[in-house]
Structures are given as structure tokens and as C-alpha cells.
N, C-alpha and C positions, 0 to 999 in steps of 0.2 A: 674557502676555495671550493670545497663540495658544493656549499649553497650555491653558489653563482654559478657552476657549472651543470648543476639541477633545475634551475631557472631559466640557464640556458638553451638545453635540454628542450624542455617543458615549452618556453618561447619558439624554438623550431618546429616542433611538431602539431602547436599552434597555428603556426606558419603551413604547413605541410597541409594540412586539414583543411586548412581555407582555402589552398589552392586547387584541392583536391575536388571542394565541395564547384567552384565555379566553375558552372557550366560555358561552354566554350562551344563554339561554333565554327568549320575553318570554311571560307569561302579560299580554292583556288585562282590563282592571276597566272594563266598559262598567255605569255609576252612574249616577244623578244627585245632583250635588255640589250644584245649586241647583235652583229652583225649588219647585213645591209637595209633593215627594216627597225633596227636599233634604237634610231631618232623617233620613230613612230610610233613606236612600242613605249617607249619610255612616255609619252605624251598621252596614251591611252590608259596608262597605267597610271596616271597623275587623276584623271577622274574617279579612277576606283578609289584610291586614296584617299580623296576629297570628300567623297560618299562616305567612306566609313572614317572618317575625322571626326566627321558631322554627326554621324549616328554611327555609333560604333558597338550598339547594343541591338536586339530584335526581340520580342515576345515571341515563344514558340510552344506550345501546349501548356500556356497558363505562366509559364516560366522565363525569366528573365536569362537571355545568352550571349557572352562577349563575342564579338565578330573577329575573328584572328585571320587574315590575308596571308596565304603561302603561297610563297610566288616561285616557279619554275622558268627560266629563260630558256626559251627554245631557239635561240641561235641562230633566228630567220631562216632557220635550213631545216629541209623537212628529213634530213637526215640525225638532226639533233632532236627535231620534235618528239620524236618515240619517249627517249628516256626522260625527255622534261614532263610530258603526258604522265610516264609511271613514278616521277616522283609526287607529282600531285597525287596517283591513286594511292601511293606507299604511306601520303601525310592522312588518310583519310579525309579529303572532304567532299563535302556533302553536293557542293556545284561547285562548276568550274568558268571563270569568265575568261574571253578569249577567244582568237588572237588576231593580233593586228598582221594581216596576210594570210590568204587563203590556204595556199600548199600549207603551211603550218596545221591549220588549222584541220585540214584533212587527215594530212599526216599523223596526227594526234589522236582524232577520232574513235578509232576501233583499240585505244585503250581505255578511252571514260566509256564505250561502251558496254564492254567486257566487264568490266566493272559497276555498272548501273549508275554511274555517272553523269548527271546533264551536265549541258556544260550551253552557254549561253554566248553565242557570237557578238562581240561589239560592231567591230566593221570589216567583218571578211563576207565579201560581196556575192563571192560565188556560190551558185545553185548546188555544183556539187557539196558544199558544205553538210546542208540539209537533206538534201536527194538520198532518199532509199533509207533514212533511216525515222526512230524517234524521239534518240536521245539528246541530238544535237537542234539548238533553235538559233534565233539571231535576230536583235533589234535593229537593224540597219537596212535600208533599202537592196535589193539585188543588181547583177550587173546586166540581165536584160533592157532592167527599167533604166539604169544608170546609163550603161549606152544610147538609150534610145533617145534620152534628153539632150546627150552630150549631140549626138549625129542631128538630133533638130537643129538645136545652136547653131552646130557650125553650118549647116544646110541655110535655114532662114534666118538668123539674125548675122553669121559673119556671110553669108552670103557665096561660101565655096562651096564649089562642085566636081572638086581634085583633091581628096586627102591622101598623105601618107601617114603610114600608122607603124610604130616601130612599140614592140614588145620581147623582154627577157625570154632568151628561150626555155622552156619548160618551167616558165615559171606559170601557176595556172591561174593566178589573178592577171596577169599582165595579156596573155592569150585568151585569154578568157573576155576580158575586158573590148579588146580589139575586134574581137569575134562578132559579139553583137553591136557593137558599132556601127560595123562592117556592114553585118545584115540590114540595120534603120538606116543608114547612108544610102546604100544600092538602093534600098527598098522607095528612098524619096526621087533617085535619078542620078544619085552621086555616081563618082567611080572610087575606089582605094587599093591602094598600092601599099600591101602590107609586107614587115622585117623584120628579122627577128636578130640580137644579139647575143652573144656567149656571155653567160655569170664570168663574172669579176670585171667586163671590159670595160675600160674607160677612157677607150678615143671613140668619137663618136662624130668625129668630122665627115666622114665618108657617107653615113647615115644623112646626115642633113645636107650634105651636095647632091645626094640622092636624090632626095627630096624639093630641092630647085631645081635639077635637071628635068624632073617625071611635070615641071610645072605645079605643084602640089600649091592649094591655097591654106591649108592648116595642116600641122603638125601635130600627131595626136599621138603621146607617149604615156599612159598611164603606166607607171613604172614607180620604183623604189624613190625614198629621198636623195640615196646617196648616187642615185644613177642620173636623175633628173637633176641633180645641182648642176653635176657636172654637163649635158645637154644644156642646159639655160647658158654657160660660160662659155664653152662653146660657142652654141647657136650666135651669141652677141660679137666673141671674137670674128666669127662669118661673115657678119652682115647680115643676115635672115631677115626677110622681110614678114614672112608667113607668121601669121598667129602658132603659139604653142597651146595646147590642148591638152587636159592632165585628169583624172579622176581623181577620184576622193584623197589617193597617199599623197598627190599635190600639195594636201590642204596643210603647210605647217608651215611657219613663220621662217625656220631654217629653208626651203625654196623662195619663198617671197625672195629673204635677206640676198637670194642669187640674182634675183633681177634687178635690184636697187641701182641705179645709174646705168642700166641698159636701155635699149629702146624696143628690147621685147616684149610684145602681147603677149600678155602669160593669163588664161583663164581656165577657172577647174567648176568642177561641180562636186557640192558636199552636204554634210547632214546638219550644220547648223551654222547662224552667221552672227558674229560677236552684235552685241547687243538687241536680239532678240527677247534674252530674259534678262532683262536690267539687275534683278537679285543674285543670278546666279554668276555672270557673270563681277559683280562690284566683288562677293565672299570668294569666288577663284583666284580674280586678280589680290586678294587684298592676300588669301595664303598664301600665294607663289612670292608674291614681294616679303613675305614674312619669312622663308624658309630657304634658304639658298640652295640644297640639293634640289628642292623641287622646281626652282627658277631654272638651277644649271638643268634640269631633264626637258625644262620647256624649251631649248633652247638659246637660254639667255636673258628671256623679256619675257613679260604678262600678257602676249597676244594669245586668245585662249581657241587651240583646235579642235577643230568639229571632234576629233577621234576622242577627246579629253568628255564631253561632254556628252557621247556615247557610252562614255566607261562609268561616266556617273550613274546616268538612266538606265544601264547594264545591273548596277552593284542594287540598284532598288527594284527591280526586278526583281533578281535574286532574294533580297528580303521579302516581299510577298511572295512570291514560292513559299520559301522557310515557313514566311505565317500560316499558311494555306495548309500544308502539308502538317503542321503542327508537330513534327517529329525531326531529324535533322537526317534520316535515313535519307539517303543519296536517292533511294527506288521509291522511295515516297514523295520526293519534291517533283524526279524525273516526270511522274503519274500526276500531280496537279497542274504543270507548267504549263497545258496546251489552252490553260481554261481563268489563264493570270491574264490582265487588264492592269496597265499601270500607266496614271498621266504624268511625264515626265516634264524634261526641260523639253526635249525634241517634240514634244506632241503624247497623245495618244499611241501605248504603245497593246497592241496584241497578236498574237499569232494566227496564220493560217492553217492550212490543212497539214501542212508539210514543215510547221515549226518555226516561218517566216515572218518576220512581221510585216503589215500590211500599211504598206505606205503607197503614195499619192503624187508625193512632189521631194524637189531638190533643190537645192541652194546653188545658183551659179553666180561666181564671183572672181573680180581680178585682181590682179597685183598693182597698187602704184607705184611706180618707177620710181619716184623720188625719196616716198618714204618708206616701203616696202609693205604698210598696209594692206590687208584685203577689203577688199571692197565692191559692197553686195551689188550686183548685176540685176538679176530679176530670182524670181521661185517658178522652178517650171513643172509644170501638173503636164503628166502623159497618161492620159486615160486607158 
């Protein structure tokens, strides 16, 4: 009984030693897993996942390091954001990718920075993200450019010159987003008639009789998933004749699935359109059909969101960082990151002066009524 207990012994601390010895690396996933940005966040989070499925290891000063994901739900409330920010700085790691929603994402901020923390934006659009600081950066287009494409659209291709424009109050993607809309609409000869609603509401009928009263030719709500399903059910209970208009949180199969047997025009603009990269999208769809939690966070189906494929080209970022900096020091990656170059699924990705990446163009696309598919429209370059 001694032997065996000696050996056993002896086998743990075998154990202990090998654990001890591998080197670890923790990449941050600062999301939100619930609340009203919940569905979105889980979808953005399926990328990063996918990224380190696939490569779950990096070389970092000669040395081989496991990539371990610690993920904080920040609650889609920037009042939850703080402490999901300090568990990330409490796990030690070294970058932080996130978040789906801007308030978050600000919200968060001046704890990765207090901490020498970068921390890499997938798709929170807004300038304040970046502004004024230069720890925080972001692969995803901004929402001057974003606006300015969406107010082309609806200007020259749907052909209105009366938008209403309905955003969360104080939420600062959502005002933010309508903001510059606002300004490329006026700026072409539009007019807009912008509203704003109260967090948690969900009657939204009085919004959209608004909105045919004011004579409105597109309805332009870039807003949450769980606020815009409910507007699309709506809108169709209504009658709405006018186009719906959505930014990028539009882009997920859970809205599509809203407008299926309606006779709403529902079109958004976004950062990628399923079958652009034939590889990347065949290995997405073929793990989301293989893993049932990861189907149930899609949604339900293998329709793969632009956010999803942000999170990927986000998490290989991050791994050139790590390479580049050759140490896993949080102040050492922060110090390489403005001078990282990575080709991803979405293109070319690199920063500007201010930590932005520097994009060109946007993916505008609609919903099919019948089968809820998206389906690519045109790619609009705003010089």
C-alpha cells in the first residue's frame, strides 16, 4: 500500500510539474453573453473560438504558448462593464478582444488602460472607442464611414429624401450611429426626423406611425437584436410600406428569421458577406453543425455573421501582436500593435494614427422574405 501510494505521489507531482512547466498565454473575450446585445455577443464570440480551435497555440520569444480564452460578460450594460473589464485585468491577460457594443466597450476602457492592457475592438463602430487614447484599437470599419454609406443608399439607390431615424436613448452606438447618418443625408439634400426610445421598451408602434405620418421614405434603426426583432414584427403587424434600414447589429440570422413571411424591406450594411471566403466559411459552418452549443449561440443555423468573422480576424491579430512583441507583457504587445499588418478573412487589416483600422468599403445586403437568407446587395467604397 506504501508503494502505490509513493507512486502515486510521485505520478502527481509529475503531473504538477508539467503543468507548471507550460507556458500559457490568456487572451481576454470581454462580450456580452446576456442581455440586450446577448445574441450578438455570443456570435462574435463563436469567431474567437473558431480562431483558437484552429490554432490554439502561438510562438512567442522562441517558445511555444497554449492560448487559454477568459471570457468576462459584460451584461450589454455599461454599468456591468467595469467589473467584467477588472475580471479580465484580475485573470492577467495580456490583450483583450471586444466588445460587441460600444457603451461597453468605453465603459471598460479606462480599466485595460490603467492597467496596460490593449484591448482590440471587433465591431464597436464608435470613434469614441479610440479617441483620445492608445491602448484601445479596432478592426472594424467606424460609424462616420458606416453612416455615410447607409445615407448614400438610402439617398441614391432607395431613392428617399424623408428618413426617420429612431435610436436607444443613451445608448452611444445607436445615437452615434444616427448622428452621422444624419449629417451624410442632410449633407446630400435629405431631411431626418430623428427618436429616441427608453432601455427596455418594447412597444414600438407609435414610433413607426410616426414615421408614416412625418411621410418618412426609410426607416433607419440601427439598434440592438432584441429591439429590432421586435420593430420588424411590429412594422409588418402595421402595414409599413417604407424600407427598414439597420447597421451592422442588423447583421444576424436571429433578425433575418423576423422578417421571414413579411413584406418588409429589411436592408443593413456590414463587414462581411457569406461566401466571400469559400474556406473559411465551409470550416465555420462544418464546426457550428458539429458542436450544438455553438449552433444554439448562432442562433440555431450555420448562417455565418459578419460579427463572427470579425472575431476571428480580431483573435489573429492578437496572435501577431504576441509574435511581434515576443513576450506576453500586456505593455509590450500594447507598444507593437500600432505597427501590426494582418491579411485576414475581411481583407487587409492595419491601423491608423488613432488605432483604427483603415477601411474602404461595406457590405450592403437584404433579407429574403421567404427564406430569411441574406443577400448580398452591392460593396459600397465612400472615399
Amino acid at each position: 500500500m506504501k508503494k502505490f501510494v509513493a507512486i502515486l505521489l510521485a505520478a502527481m507531482m509529475l503531473l504538477s510539474v508539467s503543468a507548471m512547466a507550460e507556458n500559457i498565454v490568456k487572451i481576454g473575450v470581454y462580450e456580452p453573453a446576456s442581455g440586450d446585445s446577448g445574441a450578438g455577443g455570443k456570435q462574435e464570440t463563436l469567431g474567437v473560438q473558431y480562431a483558437n480551435l484552429e490554432t490554439p497555440t502561438v510562438v512567442i520569444g522562441g517558445e511555444e504558448y497554449k492560448v487559454e480564452l477568459v471570457y468576462a460578460d459584460n451584461g450589454s450594460s455599461t454599468d456591468k462593464a467595469p467589473s467584467a473589464a477588472q475580471e479580465l485585468v484580475s485573470a492577467g491577460v495580456s490583450v483583450v478582444l471586444g466588445s460587441y457594443g460600444s457603451g461597453v466597450s468605453i465603459a471598460g476602457s479606462e480599466y485595460f488602460k490603467n492597467a496596460n492592457i490593449p484591448a482590440i475592438g471587433l465591431t464597436c463602430t464608435n470613434p469614441q472607442v479610440t479617441a483620445g487614447n492608445s491602448h484601445y484599437f479596432r478592426v472594424c470599419f467606424l460609424d462616420p464611414f458606416q453612416g455615410t454609406v447607409l445615407a448614400n443608399y438610402a439617398f441614391s439607390t432607395l431613392g428617399a429624401r424623408t428618413a426617420y431615424c429612431l435610436a436607444e436613448l443613451g445608448n452611444d452606438y445607436d445615437v452615434g450611429l444616427v448622428t452621422y447618418f444624419k449629417q451624410a443625408f442632410e449633407d446630400l439634400g435629405g431631411t431626418v426626423i430623428s427618436d429616441t426610445f427608453p432601455t427596455n421598451n418594447s412597444d414600438f408602434t407609435s414610433y413607426l406611425t410616426n414615421a408614416a405620418m412625418y411621410g418618412a421614405d426609410v426607416f433607419f434603426c440601427p439598434v440592438s437584436i432584441a429591439y429590432s426583432t421586435q420593430i420588424l414584427q411590429q412594422a409588418a403587424s402595421q402595414g409599413v410600406e417604407f424600407p427598414i434600414l439597420g447597421g451592422d447589429t442588423l447583421d444576424s440570422n436571429v433578425v433575418a428569421a423576423a422578417a421571414v413571411g413579411t413584406n418588409i424591406d429589411l436592408t443593413i450594411d456590414t463587414f462581411y458577406q457569406e461566401g466571400a471566403n469559400a474556406a473559411f466559411d465551409e470550416g465555420f459552418k462544418a464546426w457550428l453543425n458539429s458542436d450544438a452549443t455553438a449552433l444554439a449561440n448562432n442562433g440555431g443555423n450555420d448562417t455565418i455573421s459578419a460579427v463572427s468573422v470579425m472575431g476571428y480576424d480580431g483573435y489573429y491579430v492578437a496572435l501577431e501582436a504576441l509574435k511581434a512583441a515576443g513576450t506576453t507583457d500586456s505593455a509590450a504587445v500594447m507598444a507593437v500593435l500600432p505597427s501590426i499588418e494582418y491579411t485576414g478573412v475581411t481583407g487587409l487589416i492595419k491601423f491608423d494614427e488613432n488605432g483604427d483600422a483603415v477601411r474602404t468599403s461595406a457590405f450592403v445586403k437584404k433579407v429574403n422574405n421567404e427564406t430569411g437568407a441574406w443577400e448580398f446587395v452591392t460593396e459600397q467604397t465612400v472615399e
